[in-house]
Backbone as CSV, one residue per row, in Angstrom:
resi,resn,N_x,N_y,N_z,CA_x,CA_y,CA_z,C_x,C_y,C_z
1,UNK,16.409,34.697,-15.513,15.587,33.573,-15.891,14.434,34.074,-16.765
2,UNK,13.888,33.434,-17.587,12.812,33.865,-18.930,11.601,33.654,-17.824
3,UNK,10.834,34.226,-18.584,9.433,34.079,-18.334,8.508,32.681,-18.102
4,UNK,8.853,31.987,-19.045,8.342,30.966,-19.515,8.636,29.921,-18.470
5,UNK,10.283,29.930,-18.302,10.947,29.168,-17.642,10.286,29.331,-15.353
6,UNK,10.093,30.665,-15.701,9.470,31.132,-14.363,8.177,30.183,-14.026
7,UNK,7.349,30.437,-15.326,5.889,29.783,-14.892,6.092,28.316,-14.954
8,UNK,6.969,27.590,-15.294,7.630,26.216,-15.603,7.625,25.840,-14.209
9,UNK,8.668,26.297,-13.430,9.083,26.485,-12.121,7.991,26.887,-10.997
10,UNK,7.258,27.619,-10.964,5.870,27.954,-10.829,4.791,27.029,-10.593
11,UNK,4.433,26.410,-11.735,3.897,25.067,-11.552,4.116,24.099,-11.282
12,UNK,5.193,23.485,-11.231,6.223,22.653,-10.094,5.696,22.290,-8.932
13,UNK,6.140,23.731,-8.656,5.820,24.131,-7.279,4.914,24.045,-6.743
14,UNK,4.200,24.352,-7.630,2.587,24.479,-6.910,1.467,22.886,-6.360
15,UNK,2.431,22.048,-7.432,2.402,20.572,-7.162,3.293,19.933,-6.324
16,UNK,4.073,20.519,-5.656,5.269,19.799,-5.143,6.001,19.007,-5.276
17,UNK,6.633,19.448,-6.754,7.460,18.018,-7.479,8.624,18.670,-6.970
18,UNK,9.595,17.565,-6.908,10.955,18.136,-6.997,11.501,18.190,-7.937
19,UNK,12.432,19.325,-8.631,13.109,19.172,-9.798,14.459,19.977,-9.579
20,UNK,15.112,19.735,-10.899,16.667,20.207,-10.381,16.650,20.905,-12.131
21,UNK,16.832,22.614,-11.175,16.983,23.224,-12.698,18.394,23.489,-12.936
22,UNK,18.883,23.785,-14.468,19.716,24.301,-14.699,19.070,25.521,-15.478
23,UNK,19.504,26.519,-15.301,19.234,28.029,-15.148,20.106,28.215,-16.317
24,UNK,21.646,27.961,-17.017,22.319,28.600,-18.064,21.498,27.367,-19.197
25,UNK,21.371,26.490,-18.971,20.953,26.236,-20.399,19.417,25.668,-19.920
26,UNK,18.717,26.857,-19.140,16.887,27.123,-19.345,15.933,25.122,-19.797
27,UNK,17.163,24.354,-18.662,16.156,23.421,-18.106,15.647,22.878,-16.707
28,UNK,14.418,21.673,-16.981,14.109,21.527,-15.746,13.810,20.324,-15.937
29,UNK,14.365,19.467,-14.910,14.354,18.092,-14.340,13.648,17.296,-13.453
30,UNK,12.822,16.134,-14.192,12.350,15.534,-12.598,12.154,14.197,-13.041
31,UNK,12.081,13.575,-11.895,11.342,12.179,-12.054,9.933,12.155,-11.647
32,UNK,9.325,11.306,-12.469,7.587,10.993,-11.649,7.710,9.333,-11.666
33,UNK,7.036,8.776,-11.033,5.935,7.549,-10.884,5.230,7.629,-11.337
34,UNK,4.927,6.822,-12.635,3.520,6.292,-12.857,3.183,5.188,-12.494
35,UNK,1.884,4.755,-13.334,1.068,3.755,-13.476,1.806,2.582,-14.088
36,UNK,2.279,3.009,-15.091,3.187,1.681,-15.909,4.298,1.821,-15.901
37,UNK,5.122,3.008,-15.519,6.522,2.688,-15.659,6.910,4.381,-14.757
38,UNK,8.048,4.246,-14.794,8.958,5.512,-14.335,9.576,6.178,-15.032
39,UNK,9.504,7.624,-14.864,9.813,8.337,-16.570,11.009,9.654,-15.591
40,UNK,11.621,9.992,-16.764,12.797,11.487,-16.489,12.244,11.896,-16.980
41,UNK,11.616,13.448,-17.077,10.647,14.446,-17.655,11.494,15.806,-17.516
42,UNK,12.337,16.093,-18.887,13.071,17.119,-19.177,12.594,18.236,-20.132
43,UNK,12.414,19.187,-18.996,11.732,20.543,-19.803,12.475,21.494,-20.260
44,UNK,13.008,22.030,-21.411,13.464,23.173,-22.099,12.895,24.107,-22.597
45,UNK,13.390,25.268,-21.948,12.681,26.282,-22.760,13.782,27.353,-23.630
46,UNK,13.483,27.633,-24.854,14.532,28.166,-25.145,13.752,29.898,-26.070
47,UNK,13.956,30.530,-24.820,13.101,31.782,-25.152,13.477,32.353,-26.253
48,UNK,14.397,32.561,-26.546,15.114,33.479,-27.776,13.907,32.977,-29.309
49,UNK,13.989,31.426,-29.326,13.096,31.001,-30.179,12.064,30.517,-29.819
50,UNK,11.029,31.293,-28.754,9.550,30.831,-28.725,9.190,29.721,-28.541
51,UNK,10.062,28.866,-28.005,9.687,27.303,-28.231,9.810,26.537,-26.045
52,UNK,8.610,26.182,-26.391,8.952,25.163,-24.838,8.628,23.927,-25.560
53,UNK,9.851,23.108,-25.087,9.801,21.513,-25.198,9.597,20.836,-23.971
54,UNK,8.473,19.810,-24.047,8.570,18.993,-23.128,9.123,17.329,-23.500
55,UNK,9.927,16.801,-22.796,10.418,15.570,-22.973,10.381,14.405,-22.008
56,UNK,9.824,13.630,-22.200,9.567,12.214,-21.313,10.218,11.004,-21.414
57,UNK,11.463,10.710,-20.799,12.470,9.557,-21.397,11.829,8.062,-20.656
58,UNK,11.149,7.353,-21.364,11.174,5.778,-20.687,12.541,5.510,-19.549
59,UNK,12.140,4.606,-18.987,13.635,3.901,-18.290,14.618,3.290,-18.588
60,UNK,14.413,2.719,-19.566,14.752,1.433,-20.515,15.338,2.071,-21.829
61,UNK,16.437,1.462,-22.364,16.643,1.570,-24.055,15.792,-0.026,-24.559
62,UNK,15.365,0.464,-25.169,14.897,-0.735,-26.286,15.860,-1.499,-26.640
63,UNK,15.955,-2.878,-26.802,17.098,-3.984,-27.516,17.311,-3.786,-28.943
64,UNK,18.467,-4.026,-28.703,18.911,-3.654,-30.437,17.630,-4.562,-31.522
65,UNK,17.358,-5.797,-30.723,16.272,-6.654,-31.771,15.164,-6.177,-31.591
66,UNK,14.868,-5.650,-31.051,13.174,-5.369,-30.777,13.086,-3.690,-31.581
67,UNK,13.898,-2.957,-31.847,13.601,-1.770,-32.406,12.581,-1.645,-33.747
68,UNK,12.786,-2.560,-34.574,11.982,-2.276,-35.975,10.567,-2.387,-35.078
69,UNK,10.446,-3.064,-34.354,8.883,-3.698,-33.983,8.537,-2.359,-33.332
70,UNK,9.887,-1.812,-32.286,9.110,-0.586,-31.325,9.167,0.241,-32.384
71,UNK,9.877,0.708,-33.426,9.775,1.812,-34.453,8.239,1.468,-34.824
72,UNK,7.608,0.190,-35.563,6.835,0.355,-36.102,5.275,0.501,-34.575
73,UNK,5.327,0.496,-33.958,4.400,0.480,-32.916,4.433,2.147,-32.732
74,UNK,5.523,2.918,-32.442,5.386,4.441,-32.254,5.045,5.525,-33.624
75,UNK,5.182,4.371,-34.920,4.876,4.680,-36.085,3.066,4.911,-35.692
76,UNK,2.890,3.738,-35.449,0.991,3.376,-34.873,0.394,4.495,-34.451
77,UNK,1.261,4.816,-33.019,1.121,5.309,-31.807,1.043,6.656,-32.527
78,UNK,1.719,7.166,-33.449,1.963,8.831,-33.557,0.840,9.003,-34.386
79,UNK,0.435,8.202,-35.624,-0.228,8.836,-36.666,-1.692,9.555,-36.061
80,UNK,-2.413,8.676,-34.503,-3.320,9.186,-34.026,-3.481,10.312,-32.916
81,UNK,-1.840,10.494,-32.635,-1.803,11.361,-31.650,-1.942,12.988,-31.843
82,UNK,-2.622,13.679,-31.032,-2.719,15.056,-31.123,-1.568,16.235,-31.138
83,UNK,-1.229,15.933,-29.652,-0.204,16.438,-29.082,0.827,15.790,-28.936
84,UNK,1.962,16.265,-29.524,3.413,15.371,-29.585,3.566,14.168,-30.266
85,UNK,4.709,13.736,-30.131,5.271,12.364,-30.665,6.125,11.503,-30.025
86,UNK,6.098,10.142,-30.318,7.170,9.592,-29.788,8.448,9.484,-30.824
87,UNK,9.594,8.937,-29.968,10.932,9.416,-30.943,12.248,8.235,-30.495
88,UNK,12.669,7.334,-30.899,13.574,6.702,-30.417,14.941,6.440,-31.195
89,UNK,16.103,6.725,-30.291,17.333,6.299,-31.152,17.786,5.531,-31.464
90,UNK,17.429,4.709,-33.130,18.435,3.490,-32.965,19.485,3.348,-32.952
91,UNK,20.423,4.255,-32.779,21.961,3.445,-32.187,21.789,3.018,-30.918
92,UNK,21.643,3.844,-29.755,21.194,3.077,-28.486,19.951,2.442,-27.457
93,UNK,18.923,3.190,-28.621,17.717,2.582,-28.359,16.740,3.152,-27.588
94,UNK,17.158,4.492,-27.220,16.377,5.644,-26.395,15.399,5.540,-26.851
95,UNK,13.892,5.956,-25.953,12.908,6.203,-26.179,12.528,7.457,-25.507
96,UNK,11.466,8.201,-26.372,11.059,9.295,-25.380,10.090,9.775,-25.810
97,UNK,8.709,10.548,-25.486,8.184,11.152,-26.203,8.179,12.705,-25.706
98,UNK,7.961,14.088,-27.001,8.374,14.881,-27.262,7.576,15.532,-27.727
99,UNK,6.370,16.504,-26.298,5.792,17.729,-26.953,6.147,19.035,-27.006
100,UNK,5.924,20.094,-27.734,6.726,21.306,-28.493,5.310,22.247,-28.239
101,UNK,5.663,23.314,-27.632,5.089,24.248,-27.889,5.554,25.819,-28.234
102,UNK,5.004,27.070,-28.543,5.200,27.920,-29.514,4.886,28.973,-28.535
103,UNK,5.706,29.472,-27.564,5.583,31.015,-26.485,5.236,32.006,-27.138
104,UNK,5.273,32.084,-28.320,5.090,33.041,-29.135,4.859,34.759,-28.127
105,UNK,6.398,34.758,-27.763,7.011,35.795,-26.824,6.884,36.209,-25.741
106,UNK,6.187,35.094,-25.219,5.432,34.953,-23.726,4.080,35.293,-23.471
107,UNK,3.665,34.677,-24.498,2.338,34.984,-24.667,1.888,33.301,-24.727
108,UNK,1.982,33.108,-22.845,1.617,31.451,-22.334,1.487,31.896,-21.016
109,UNK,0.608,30.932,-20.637,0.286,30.820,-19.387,0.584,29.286,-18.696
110,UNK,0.553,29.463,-16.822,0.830,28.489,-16.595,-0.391,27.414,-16.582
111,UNK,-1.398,27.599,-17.027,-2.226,26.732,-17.264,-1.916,25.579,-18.553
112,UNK,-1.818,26.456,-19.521,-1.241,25.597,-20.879,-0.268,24.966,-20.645
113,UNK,0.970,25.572,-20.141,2.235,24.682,-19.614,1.602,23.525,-18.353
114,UNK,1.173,23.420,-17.528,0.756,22.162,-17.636,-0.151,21.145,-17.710
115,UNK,-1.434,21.604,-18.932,-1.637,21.085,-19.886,-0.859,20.015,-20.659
116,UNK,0.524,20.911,-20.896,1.199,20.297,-22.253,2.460,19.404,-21.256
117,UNK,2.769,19.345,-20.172,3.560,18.803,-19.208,2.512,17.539,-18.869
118,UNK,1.334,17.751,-18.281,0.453,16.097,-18.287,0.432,16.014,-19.391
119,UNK,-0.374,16.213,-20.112,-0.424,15.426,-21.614,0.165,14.534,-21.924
120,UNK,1.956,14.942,-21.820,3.140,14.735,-22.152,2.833,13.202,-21.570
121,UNK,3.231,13.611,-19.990,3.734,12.292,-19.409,2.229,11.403,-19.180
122,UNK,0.917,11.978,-19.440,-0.354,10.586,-19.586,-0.352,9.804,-20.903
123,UNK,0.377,10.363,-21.665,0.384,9.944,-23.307,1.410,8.719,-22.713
124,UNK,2.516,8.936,-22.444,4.039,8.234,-22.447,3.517,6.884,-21.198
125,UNK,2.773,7.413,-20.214,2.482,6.023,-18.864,1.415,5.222,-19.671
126,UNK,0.368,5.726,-20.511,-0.309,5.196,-21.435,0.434,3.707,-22.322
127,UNK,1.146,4.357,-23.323,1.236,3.762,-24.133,3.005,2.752,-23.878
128,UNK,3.235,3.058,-22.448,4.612,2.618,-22.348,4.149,0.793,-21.774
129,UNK,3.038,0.244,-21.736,2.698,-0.857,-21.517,3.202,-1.295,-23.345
130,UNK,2.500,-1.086,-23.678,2.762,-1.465,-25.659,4.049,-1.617,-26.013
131,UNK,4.610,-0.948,-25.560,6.438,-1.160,-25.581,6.550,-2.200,-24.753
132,UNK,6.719,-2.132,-23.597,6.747,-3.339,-22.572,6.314,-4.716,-23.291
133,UNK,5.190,-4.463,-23.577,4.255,-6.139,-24.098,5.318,-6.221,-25.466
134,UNK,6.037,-5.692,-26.719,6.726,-5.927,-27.531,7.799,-6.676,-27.285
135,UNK,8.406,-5.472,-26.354,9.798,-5.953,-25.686,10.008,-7.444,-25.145
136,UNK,9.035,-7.753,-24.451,8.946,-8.435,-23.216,8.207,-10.196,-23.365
137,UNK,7.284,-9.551,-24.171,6.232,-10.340,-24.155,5.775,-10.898,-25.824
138,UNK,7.079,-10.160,-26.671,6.858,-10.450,-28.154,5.710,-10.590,-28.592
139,UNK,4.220,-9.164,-28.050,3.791,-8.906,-28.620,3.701,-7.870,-30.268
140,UNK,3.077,-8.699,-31.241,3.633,-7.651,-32.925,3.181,-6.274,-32.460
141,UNK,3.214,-5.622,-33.013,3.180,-3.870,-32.647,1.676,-3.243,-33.226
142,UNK,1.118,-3.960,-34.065,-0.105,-3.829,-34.120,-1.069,-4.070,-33.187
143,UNK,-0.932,-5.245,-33.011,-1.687,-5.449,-31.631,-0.929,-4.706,-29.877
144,UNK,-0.016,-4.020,-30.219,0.144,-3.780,-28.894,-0.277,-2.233,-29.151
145,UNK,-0.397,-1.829,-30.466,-1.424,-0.209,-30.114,-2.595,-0.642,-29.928
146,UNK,-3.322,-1.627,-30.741,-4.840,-1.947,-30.276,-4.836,-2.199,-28.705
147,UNK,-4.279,-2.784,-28.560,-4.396,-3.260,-26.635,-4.287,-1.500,-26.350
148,UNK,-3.450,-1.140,-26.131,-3.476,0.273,-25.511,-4.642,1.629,-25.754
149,UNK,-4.948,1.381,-27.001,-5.528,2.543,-27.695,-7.314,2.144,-27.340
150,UNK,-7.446,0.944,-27.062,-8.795,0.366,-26.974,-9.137,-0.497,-25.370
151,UNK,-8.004,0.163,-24.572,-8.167,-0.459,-23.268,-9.302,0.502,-22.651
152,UNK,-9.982,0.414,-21.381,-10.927,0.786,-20.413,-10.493,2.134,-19.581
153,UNK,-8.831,1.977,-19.536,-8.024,2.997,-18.405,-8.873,4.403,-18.855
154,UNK,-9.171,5.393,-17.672,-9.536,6.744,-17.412,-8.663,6.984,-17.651
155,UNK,-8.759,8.430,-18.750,-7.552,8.848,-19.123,-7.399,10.335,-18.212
156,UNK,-8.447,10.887,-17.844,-8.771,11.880,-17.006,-7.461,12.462,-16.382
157,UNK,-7.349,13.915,-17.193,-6.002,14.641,-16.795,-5.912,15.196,-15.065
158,UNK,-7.320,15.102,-14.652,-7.372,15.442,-12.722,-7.599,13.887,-12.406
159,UNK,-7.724,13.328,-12.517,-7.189,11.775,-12.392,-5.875,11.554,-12.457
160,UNK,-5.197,11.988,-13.539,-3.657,11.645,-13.747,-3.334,12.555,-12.224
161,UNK,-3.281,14.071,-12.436,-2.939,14.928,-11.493,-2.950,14.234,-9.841
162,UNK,-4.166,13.438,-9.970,-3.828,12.946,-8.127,-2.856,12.062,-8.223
163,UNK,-3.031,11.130,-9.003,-1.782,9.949,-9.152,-0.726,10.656,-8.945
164,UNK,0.151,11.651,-9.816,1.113,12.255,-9.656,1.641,12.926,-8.513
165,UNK,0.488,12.944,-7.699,0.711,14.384,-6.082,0.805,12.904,-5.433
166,UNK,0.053,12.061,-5.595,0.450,10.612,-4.779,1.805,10.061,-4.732
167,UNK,1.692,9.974,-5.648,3.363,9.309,-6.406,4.621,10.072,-5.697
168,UNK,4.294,11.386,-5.578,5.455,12.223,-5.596,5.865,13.388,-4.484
169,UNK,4.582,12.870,-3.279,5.057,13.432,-2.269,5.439,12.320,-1.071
C-alpha cells in the first residue's frame, strides 16, 4: 500500500468513518450525511503520478431537462471556487465535485489530506441545495448560486468535522 494511501486510511480512522478500500486499484470509499443531502466520497490515490483525488458524487443524476440550467449553475459555482470543481455527465447526468491534489512523492501529510477531504465534501453539502432548488423548485441558476453563495450557514471546517462524527457514528 503507498504512503499516501496509508495516511488516507489513517485519517479515517482516526474519525471513525467507515470505508471500504480497494487496495489494487489505491481506492477508498464511504458514505457521509450531511446537512443537505447524502454524498459517496471516492478517494484515489494514484502514487506512481503524485496525484490524490478526492471525489464527492451527489445522490441523484440530474434530469435530462434540467442539465443546461445545472451546467450553467456549476459554471457559477466553479468560477469562484478555490479548491476543486464541480463536474457533471450529460449523458446520464452524474454530478460530482472533484478536488486534486499533487503528493509530489509523498511529500503530504495527514493534515492536508483532510483539509482537502472536508473541503471537498463542505463545498458539495453547501452548494448541493442550488441544485436541488433548480431541479426541484425551477429555480434559474443564477439565483440559485446567489441563494447559496450569500446565505448565513457557518461554513467552519471544525463545525463541519462535528456534524460528520455525528452523522457517522
Amino acid at each position: 500500500m503507498s504512503y499516501t494511501l496509508d495516511l488516507v486510511i489513517s485519517h479515517l480512522k482516526s474519525i471513525n468513518f467507515q470505508f471500504r478500500l480497494d487496495e489494487d486499484r489505491e481506492l477508498v470509499r464511504f458514505g457521509v450525511a450531511m446537512r443537505n443531502c447524502k454524498l459517496e466520497v471516492i478517494i484515489h490515490v494514484q502514487e506512481d503520478r503524485d496525484i490524490l483525488r478526492c471525489y464527492a458524487l451527489l445522490p441523484f443524476n440530474v434530469p435530462s431537462n434540467k442539465r443546461h440550467e445545472v451546467a450553467e449553475f456549476i459554471t457559477r459555482a466553479n468560477y469562484g471556487l478555490i479548491i476543486g470543481n464541480f463536474e457533471m455527465d450529460f449523458e446520464d447526468g452524474e454530478l460530482r465535485y472533484k478536488s486534486t491534489m499533487n503528493t509530489d512523492g509523498g511529500a503530504v501529510n495527514e493534515e492536508v489530506i483532510r483539509c482537502l477531504i472536508h473541503a471537498n465534501i463542505q463545498t458539495v453539502d453547501k452548494y448541493a441545495i442550488g441544485v436541488l432548488k433548480i431541479v426541484y423548485a425551477d429555480m434559474e441558476p443564477k439565483e440559485a448560486v446567489k441563494l447559496v453563495e450569500h446565505s448565513d450557514e457557518d461554513d467552519n471546517i471544525d463545525d463541519l468535522l462535528r456534524d460528520l462524527l455525528s452523522n457517522n457514528n
